[in-house]
C-alpha positions in Angstrom: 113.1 99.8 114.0 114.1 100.2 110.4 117.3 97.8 109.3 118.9 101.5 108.7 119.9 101.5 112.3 122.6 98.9 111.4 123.6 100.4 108.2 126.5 102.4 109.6 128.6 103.1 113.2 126.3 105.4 115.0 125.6 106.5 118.7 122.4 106.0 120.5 121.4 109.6 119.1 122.4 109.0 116.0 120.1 105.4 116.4 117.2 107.6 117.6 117.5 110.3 114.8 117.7 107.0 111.8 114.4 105.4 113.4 113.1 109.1 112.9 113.8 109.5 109.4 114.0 106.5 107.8 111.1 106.0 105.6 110.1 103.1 103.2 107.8 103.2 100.3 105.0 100.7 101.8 104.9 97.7 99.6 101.7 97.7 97.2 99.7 94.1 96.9 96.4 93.8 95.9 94.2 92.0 98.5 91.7 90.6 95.8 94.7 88.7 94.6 97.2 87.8 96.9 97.8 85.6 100.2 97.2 87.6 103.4 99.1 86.0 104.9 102.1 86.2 101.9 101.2 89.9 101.7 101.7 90.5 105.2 105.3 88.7 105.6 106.2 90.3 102.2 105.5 93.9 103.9 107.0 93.3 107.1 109.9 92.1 105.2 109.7 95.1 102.6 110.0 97.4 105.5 112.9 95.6 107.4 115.3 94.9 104.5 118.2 97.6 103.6 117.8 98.6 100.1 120.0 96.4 98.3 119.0 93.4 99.8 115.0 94.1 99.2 115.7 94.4 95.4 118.0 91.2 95.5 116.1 89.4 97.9 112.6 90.3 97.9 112.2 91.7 94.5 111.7 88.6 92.4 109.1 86.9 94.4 106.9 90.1 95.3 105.3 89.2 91.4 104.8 85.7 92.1 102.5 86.8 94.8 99.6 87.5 92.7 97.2 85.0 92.6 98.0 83.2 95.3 95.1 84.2 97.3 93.7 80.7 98.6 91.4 78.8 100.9 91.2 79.4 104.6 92.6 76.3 105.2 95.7 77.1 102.7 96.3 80.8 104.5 96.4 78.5 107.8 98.9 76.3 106.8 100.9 78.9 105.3 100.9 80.6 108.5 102.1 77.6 110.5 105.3 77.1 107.8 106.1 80.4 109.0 105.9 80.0 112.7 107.4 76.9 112.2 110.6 78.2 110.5 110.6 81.2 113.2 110.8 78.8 116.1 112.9 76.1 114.7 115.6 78.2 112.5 115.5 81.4 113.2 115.6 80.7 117.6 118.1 78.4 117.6 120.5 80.5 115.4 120.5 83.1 118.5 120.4 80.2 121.1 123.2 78.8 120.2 125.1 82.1 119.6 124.3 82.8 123.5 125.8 79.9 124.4 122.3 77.8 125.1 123.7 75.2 123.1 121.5 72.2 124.8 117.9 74.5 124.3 119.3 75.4 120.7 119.6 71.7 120.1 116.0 71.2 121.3 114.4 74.3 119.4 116.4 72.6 116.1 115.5 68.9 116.7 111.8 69.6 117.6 109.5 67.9 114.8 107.6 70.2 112.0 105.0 72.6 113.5 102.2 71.3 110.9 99.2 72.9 112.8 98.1 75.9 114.9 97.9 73.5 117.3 101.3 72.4 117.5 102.7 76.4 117.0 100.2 76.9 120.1 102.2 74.1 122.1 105.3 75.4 121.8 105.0 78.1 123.7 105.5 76.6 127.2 109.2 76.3 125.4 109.2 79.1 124.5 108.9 80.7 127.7 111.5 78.8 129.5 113.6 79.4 126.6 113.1 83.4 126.8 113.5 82.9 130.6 117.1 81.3 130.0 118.2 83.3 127.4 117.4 86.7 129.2 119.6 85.0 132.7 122.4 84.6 130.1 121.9 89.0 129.5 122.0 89.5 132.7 125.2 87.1 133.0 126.7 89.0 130.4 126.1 92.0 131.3 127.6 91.9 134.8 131.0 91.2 133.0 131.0 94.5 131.5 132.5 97.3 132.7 131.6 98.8 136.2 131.4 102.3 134.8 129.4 101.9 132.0 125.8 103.2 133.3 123.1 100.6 133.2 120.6 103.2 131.9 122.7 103.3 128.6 122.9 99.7 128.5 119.2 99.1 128.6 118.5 101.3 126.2 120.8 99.4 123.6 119.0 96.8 124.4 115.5 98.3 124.1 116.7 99.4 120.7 118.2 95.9 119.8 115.0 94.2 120.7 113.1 96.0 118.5 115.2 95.7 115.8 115.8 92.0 116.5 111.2 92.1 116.3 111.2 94.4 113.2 113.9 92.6 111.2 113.2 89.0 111.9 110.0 88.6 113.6 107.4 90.4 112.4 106.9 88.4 109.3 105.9 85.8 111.6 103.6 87.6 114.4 102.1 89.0 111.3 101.4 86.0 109.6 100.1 83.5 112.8 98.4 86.6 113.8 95.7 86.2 110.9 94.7 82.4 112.1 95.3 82.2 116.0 93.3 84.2 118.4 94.8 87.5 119.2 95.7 86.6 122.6 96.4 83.5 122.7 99.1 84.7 119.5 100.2 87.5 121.5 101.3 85.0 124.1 103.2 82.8 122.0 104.9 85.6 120.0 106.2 87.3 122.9 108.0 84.7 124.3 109.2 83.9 120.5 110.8 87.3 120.2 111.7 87.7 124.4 114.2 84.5 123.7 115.5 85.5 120.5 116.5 89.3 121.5 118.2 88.2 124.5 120.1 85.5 122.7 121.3 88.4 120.5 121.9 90.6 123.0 124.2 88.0 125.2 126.2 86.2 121.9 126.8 89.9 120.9 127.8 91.2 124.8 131.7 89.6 124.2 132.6 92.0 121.1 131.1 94.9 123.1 131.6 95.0 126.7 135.6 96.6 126.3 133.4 99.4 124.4 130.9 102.3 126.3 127.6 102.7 125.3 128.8 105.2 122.7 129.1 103.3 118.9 127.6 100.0 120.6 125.5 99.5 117.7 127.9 99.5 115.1 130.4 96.6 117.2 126.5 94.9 117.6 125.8 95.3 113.6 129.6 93.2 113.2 128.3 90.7 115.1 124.9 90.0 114.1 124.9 91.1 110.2 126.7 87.8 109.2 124.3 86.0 110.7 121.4 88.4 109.5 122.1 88.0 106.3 122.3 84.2 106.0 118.7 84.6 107.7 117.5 86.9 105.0 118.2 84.1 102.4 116.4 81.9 104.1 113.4 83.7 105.1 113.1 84.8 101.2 113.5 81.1 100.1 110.8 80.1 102.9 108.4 83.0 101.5 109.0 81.3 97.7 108.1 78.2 99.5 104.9 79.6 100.7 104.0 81.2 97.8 103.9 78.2 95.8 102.4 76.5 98.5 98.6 75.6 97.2 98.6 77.3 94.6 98.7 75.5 90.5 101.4 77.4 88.7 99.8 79.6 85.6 101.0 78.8 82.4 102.5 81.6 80.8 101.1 81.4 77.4 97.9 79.5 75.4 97.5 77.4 72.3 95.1 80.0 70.6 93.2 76.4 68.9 91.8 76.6 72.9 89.7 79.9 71.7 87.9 78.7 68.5 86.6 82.4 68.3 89.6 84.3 68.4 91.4 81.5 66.1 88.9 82.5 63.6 89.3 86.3 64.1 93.1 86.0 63.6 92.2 84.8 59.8 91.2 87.6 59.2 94.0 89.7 60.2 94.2 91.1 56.5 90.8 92.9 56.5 92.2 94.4 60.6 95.4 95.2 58.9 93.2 97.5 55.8 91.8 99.4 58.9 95.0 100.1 60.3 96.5 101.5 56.6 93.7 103.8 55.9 93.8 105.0 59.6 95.2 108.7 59.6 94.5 109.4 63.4 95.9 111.8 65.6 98.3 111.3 68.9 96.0 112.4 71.6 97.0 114.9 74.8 95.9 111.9 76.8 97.4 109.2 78.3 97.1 106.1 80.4 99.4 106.7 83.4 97.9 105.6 86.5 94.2 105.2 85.0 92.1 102.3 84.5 90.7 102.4 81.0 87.3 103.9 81.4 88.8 107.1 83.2 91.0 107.2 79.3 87.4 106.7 77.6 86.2 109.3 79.7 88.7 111.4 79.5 89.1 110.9 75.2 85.3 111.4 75.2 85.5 114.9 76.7 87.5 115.7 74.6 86.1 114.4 71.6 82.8 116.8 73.0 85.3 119.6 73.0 86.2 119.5 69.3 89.2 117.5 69.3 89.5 114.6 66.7 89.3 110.9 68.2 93.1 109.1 67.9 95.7 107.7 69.8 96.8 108.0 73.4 99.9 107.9 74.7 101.1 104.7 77.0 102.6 104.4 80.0 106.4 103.6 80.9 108.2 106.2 79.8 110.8 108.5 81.0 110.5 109.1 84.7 107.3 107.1 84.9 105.5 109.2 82.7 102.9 109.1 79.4 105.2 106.9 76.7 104.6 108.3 72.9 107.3 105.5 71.8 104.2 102.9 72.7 100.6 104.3 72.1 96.6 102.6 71.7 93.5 103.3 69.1 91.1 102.1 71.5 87.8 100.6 69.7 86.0 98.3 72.6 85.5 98.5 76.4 83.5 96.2 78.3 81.9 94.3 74.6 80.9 98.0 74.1 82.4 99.6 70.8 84.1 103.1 71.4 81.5 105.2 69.1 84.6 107.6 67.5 86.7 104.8 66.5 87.2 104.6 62.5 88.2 100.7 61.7 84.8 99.1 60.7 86.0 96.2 59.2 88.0 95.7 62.8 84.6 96.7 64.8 82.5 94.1 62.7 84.5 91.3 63.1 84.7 92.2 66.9 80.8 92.6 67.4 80.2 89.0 67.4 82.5 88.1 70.3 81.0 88.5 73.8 83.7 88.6 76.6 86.1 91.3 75.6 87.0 93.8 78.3 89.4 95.7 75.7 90.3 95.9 72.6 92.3 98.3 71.1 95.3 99.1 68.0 99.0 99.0 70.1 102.0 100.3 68.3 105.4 99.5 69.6 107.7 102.1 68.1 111.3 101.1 66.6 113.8 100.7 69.1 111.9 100.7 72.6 111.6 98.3 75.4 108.0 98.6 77.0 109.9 97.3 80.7 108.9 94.5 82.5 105.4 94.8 84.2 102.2 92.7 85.7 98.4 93.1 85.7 97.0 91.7 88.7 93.7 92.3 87.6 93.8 89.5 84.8 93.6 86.7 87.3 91.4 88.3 89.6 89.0 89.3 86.9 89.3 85.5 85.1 90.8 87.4 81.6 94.1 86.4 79.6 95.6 88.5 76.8 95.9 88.2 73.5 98.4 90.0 70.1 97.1 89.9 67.2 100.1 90.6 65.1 99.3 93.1 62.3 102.5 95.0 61.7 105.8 93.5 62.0 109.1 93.4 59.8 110.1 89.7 58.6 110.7 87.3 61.0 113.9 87.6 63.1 114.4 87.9 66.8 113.2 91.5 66.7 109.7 91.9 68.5 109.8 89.7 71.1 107.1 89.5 73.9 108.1 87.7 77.0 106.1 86.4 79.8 107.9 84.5 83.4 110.8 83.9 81.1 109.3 82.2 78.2 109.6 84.1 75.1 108.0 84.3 71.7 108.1 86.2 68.8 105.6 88.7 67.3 104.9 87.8 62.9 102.0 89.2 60.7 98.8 87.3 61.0 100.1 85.1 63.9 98.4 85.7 67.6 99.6 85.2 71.1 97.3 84.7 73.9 99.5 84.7 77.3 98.7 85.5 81.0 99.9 89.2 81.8 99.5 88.5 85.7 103.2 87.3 85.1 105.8 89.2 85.0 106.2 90.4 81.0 107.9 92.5 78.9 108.3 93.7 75.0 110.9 94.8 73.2 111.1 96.1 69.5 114.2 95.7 68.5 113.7 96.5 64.8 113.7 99.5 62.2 109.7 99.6 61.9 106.8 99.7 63.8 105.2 97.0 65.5 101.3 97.2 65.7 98.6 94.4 67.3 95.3 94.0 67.6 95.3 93.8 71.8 92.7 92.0 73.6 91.6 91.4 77.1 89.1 88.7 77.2 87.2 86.8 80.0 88.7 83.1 79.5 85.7 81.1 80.1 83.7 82.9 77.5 86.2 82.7 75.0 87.1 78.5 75.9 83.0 77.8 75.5 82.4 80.5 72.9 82.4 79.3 69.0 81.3 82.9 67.9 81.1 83.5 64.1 83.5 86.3 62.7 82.4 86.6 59.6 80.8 90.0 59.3 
């Protein structure tokens, strides 16, 4: 049930009509590049956090995601940290608050789950434990008043249970669900979530039994949304947890002396930087929203068949989500192929003796415009950094910056970059004149091994 339902005081129709409506954006992760098991916690939390507290919460780990795709025996134990924080947090929480003080003690003092094994073991506790906590229910709800029908009642409950599931739980039958047997999963997880929605229900049945049936929810949402929320931090600071868990953190940027080729290519910046003066291209009615960049050569080459003169195209990130003329490429290679209408042959001859560039292409940053924060999961899938080769820039103040995971540096004339635009980066040119690279994505082990002359 989506966390809508406990947004605002509602009845049971109201309730009904929410679970109806309410609609989230599924959360997009690519599966050549990140944890299953990360991915699937992330989207089961995606879907069960209200708004705000999926862009506070959620929002900056979901980039630290990519490239944490792993061994089998790394998914495995990242599904056991998060069984193992679903039985010994997130239960005892709800034990306790029904008054199962003794089996909340148990659940809390139990050693680390470390194994599949273990998380498989728990689950004769977990049944008594679901056993208990649904006789506690019952107990509470015989204290309620005699006239409010039990029909309405178990309905609540039917709806709190699965919101108690969708919220909380199904991170974790997601997650286990990928190493343990089906069934034998299926087992454990049912108990998991039998105990902890009847622990809700009976440590909430106090601040509701004086009420009917009518508004229940919104006297349950006071009860439980303190406690929800410190549970939300948690679970996000366990899913950082995981996500760092196995993997070797990427350095942001490169010390370009680890490329001898593309050291040597930035030298000659000055005969790249000729190209771009004599240059007198047109801006394109094409642009790169939403397509890789052979659907742009495609599309340029058309096109070009057409009549039309070979120039820029327009970027993405602009207004609305739409082409960006503020930020636009010259493309001249794709896949160590040169683009046959470009015009910069002193640019295309010094490129021809590299082997390993998936793009290269002129990028001008036009005065005044933030190109917004943004990753490219394909880089570490595909084994490819990034590289600026500055060849337009006004003098050097804190102006054109490029930042990548919250290191920054800045863009001069005949200096390059070479970073790793998985992470989270942005660019910003802040000054009165345009900013223009030479932009290259090359595969990183060609480059690191290749000592390719530039001369020509």
């Amino acid at each position: 049930m989506p966390a809508a339902l406990l947004d605002r005081p509602q009845t049971l129709d109201d309730a009904t009509e929410a679970a109806r409506i309410e609609v989230v954006q599924p959360l997009a992760l690519d599966p050549d590049t990140v944890s299953p098991v990360l991915a699937s916690m992330a989207r089961a939390w995606h879907g069960a956090l209200e708004t705000a507290d999926r862009a506070a919460l959620l929002g900056p780990i979901v980039p630290r995601l990519t490239g944490t795709k792993a061994s089998a025996a790394v998914e495995e134990r990242r599904a056991v940290m998060a069984a193992d924080f679903a039985i010994r947090c997130f239960l005892p929480h709800w034990l306790h608050r029904a008054g199962l003080t003794a089996t909340a003690a148990r659940f809390g003092q139990m050693p680390e789950l470390a194994t599949l094994a273990e998380v498989a073991a728990a689950r004769p506790a977990l049944e008594a434990a679901a056993a208990e906590a649904n006789a506690a229910w019952i107990a509470a709800r015989t204290r309620t008043k005699p006239d409010v029908p039990a029909a309405a009642w178990d309905r609540v409950r039917e709806d709190v249970r699965n919101a108690v599931r969708f919220l909380i739980l199904a991170s974790a039958e997601a997650t286990i669900r990928i190493s343990i047997e089906d069934a034998e999963w299926a087992a454990t997880a049912h108990f998991l979530w039998e105990a902890a929605a009847a622990c809700f229900w009976a440590s909430a049945w106090d601040g509701v039994r004086t009420g009917s049936a009518d508004g229940t929810i919104a006297r349950v949402a006071a009860v439980m949304l303190p406690m929800r929320a410190g549970l939300n931090r948690q679970s996000m600071a366990l899913l950082a947890r995981m996500a760092a868990f196995g993997t070797v953190p990427r350095p942001a940027f490169h010390d370009i002396a680890d490329f001898p080729a593309l050291q040597a290519l930035t030298q000659h910046w000055p005969a790249m930087r000729a190209d771009l003066d004599e240059l007198s291209a047109p801006l394109m009615d094409v642009d790169r929203v939403g397509k890789p960049h052979s659907a742009v050569v495609a599309e340029v080459g058309s096109r070009i068949a057409a009549g039309e003169t070979f120039g820029w195209v327009k970027g993405w990130g602009g207004e609305g989500g739409g082409p960006n003329l503020d930020w636009v490429q010259y493309g001249l290679i794709l896949g160590d192929q040169a683009i046959p209408f470009a015009k910069a042959p002193r640019t295309l001859g010094l490129l021809s003796g590299l082997r390993g560039l998936k793009v290269a292409a002129f990028a001008r940053l036009a005065p005044g415009t933030l190109l917004p924060a943004h990753t490219h999961p394909e880089i570490a899938a595909e084994g490819l950094l990034q590289a600026h080769i500055t060849l337009q820039a006004p003098p050097a103040t804190a102006s054109c910056l490029l930042n990548v995971a919250g290191e920054i540096r800045q863009h001069a004339e005949g200096c390059a970059i070479v970073f790793d635009g998985s992470l989270p980066h942005w660019a910003l040119n802040a000054s009165s004149a345009d900013r223009v690279i030479l932009y290259l994505e090359f595969h990183r082990a060609a480059f690191e091994r290749s000592h390719t002359s530039t001369e020509g």
